[in-house]
C-alpha positions as a printed Julia matrix, in Angstrom:
242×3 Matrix{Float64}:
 -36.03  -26.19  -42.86
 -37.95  -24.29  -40.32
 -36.63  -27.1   -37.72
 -33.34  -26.45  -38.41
 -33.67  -22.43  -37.85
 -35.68  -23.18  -34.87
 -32.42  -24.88  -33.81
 -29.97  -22.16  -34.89
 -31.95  -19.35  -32.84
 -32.02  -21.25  -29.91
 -28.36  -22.06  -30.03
 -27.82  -18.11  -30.44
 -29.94  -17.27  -27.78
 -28.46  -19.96  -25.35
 -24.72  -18.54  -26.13
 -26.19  -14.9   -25.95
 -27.44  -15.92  -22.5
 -24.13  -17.93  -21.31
 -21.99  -14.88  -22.75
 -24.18  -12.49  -20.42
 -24.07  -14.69  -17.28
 -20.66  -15.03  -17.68
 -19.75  -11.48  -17.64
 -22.21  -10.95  -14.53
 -20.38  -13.32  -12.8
 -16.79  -11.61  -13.46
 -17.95   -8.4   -12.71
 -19.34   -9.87   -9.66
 -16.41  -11.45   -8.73
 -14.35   -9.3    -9.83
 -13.47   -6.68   -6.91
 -13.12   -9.64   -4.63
 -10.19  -11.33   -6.9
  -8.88   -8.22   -7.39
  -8.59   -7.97   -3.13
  -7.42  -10.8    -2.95
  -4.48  -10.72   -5.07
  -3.42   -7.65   -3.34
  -3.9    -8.78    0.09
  -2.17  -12.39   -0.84
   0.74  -10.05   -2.44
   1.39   -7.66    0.4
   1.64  -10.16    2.55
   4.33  -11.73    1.04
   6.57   -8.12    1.2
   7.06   -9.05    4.77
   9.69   -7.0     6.86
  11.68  -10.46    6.53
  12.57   -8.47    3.27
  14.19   -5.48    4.61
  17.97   -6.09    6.68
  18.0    -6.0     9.95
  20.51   -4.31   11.89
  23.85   -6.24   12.26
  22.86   -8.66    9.11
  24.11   -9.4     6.41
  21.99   -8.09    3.59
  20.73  -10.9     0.68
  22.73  -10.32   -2.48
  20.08   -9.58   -4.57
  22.55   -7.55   -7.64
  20.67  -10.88   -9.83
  17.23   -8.87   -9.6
  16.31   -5.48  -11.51
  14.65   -3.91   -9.5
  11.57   -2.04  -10.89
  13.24    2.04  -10.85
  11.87    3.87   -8.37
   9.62    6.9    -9.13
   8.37    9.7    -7.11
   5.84   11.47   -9.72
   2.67   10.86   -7.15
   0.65   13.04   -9.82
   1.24   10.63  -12.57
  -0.18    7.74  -10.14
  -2.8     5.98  -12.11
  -6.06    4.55  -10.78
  -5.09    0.87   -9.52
  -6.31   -2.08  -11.93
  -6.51   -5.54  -12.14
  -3.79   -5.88  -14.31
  -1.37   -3.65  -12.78
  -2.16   -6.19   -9.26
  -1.77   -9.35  -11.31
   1.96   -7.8   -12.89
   3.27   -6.58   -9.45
   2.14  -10.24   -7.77
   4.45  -11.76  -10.68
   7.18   -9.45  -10.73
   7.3    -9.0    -6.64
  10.88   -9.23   -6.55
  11.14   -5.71   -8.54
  10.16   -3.78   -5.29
  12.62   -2.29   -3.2
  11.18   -2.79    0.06
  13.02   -0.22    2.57
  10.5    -1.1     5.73
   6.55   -1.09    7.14
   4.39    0.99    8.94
   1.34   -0.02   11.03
  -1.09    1.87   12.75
  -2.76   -0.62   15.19
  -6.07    1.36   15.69
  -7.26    0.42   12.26
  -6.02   -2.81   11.97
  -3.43   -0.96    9.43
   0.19   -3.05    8.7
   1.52   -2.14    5.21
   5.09   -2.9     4.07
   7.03    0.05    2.52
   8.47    0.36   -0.98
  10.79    2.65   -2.17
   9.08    5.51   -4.95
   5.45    5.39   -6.25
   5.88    2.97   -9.3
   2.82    1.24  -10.05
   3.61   -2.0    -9.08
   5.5    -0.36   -5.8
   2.07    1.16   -5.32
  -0.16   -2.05   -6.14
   1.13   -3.99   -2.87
   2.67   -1.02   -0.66
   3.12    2.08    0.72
   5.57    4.01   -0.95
   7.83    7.13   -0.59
   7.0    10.41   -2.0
  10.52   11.71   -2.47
  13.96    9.85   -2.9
  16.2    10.15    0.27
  13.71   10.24    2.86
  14.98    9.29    6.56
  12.57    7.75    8.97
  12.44    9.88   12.1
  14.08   12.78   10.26
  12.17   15.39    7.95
   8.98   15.12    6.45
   8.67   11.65    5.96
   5.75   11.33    3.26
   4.1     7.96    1.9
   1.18    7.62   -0.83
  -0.73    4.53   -1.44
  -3.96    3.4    -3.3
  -7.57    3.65   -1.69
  -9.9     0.47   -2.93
 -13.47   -0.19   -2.08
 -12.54   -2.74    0.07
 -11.74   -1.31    3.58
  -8.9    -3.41    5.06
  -6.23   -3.24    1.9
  -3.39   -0.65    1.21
  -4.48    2.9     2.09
  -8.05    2.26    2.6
  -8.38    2.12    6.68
  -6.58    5.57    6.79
 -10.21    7.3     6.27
 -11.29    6.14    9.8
  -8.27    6.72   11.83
  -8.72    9.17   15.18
  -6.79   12.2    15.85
  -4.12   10.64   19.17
  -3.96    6.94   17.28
  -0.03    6.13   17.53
   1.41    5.32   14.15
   4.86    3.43   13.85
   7.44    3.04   11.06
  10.0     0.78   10.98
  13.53    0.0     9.1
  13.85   -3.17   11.01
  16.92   -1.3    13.17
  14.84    1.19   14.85
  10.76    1.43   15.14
   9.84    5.46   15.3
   6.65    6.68   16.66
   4.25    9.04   15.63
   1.39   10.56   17.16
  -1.49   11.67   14.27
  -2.96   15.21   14.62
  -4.94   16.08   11.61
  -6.92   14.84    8.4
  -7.97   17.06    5.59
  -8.97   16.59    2.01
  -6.88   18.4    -0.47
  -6.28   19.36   -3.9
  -4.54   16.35   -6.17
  -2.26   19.23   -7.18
  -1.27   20.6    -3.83
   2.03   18.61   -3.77
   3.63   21.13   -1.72
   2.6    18.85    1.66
   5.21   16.82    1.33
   7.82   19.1     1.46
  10.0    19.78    4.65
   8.86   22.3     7.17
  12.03   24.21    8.68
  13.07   21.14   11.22
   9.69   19.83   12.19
   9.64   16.12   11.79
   6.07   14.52   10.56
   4.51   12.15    8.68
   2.5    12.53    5.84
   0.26    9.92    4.3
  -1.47   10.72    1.11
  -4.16    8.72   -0.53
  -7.64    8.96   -2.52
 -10.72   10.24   -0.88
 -13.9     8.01   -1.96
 -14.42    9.87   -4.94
 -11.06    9.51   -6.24
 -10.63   13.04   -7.64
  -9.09   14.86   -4.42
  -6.53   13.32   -1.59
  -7.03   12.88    1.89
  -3.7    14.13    3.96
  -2.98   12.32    7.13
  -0.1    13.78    9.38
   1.19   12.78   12.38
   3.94   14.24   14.62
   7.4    12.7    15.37
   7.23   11.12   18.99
  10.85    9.32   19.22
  12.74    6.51   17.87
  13.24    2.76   20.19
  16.15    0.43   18.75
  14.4    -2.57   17.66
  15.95   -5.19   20.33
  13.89   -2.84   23.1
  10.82   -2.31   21.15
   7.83   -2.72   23.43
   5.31   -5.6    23.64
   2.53   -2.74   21.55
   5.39   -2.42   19.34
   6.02   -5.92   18.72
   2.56   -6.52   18.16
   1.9    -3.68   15.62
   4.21   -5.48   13.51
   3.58   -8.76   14.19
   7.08   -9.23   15.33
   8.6   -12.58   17.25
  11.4   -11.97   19.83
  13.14  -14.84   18.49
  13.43  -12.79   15.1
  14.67   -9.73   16.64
């Protein structure tokens, strides 16, 4: 009798000790999955999504597209579930373009709105209708512990780094000028400014509780076809696809 309940304890204790393993090992693992899903799904929102000038644009009236949403308060911290959906359901995000800022290694694709699973694999726009080149042209996206994904290299960029957007017709240049932390609530910064034209890039700071506000001012607009070699090269584009 006392064999047997020698047994039974040490069966207990060996499941106690796989169950606690096991969770070290997913919370171990588990920012690095979570990176790598989103880094595997941004990649595949390549600017082969958005039309290029004189082409015919994919019939894509099949797909719902996730509705766009601009409520950047309502943005929720970023999870692994929310990454895993948007990987699956990819083809509900309206991609409209992609911005790069080649100084910190920085190429994001844009999505239309700030719907989480816009948000989980782009940059998105702050405010329906907004024109690149034209306005205040404001984008949010997520900050995550790992520095190379989403919105996470913005904390190290330099005031003078060149920042480019692109609709695949035109790329537009910007030069940045200023970072500051600000209230979550001050959503006035996205708002047009008589006829200055800017960008505005909003995102966590490390704490997660305020926003860091990058801006940059408008430089001018090249049409694709004579986009220079820097150009090119911000967006890892080929000649042959121009």
């Amino acid at each position: 009798m006392a064999t047997k309940k020698r047994t039974a304890a040490r069966i207990i204790y060996n499941a106690v000790c796989a169950a606690v393993l096991l969770a070290g090992i997913v919370m171990l693992l588990h920012e690095p999955i979570q990176g790598w899903f989103v880094s595997r799904g941004t990649s595949s929102l390549g600017l082969d999504k958005v039309a290029a000038a004189g082409e015919e644009k994919r019939d894509n009236s099949h797909v719902r597209k996730q509705e766009a949403t601009f409520h950047f308060e309502e943005v929720a911290e970023l999870d692994f579930e929310t990454i895993l959906m948007a990987n699956l359901h990819k083809d509900e995000i309206h991609v409209i373009g992609g911005i790069s800022i080649p100084s910190i290694d920085m190429n994001l694709p844009i999505g239309e709105g700030v719907a989480p699973y816009t948000l989980a694999l782009t940059a998105g726009t702050l405010k329906p209708g907004q024109v690149m080149g034209e306005g205040n042209y404001a984008l949010a996206g997520h900050h995550m512990n790992r520095k190379d994904l989403l919105f996470s290299p913005l904390l190290q960029v330099k005031t003078g780094a060149a920042a480019y957007l692109t609709d695949m017709q035109y790329i537009y240049e910007y030069q940045i000028e200023e970072q500051k932390t600000i209230e979550a609530t001050a959503v006035e910064v996205i708002e047009d400014e008589g006829t200055e034209r800017m960008l505005t890039l909003i995102t966590c700071d490390d704490s997660g509780k305020a926003r860091v506000l990058t801006r940059g001012r408008f430089v001018g607009k090249t049409p694709i076809q004579e986009a220079t070699k820097e150009m090119k090269e911000a967006f890892q584009l080929e000649m042959s696809n121009l």
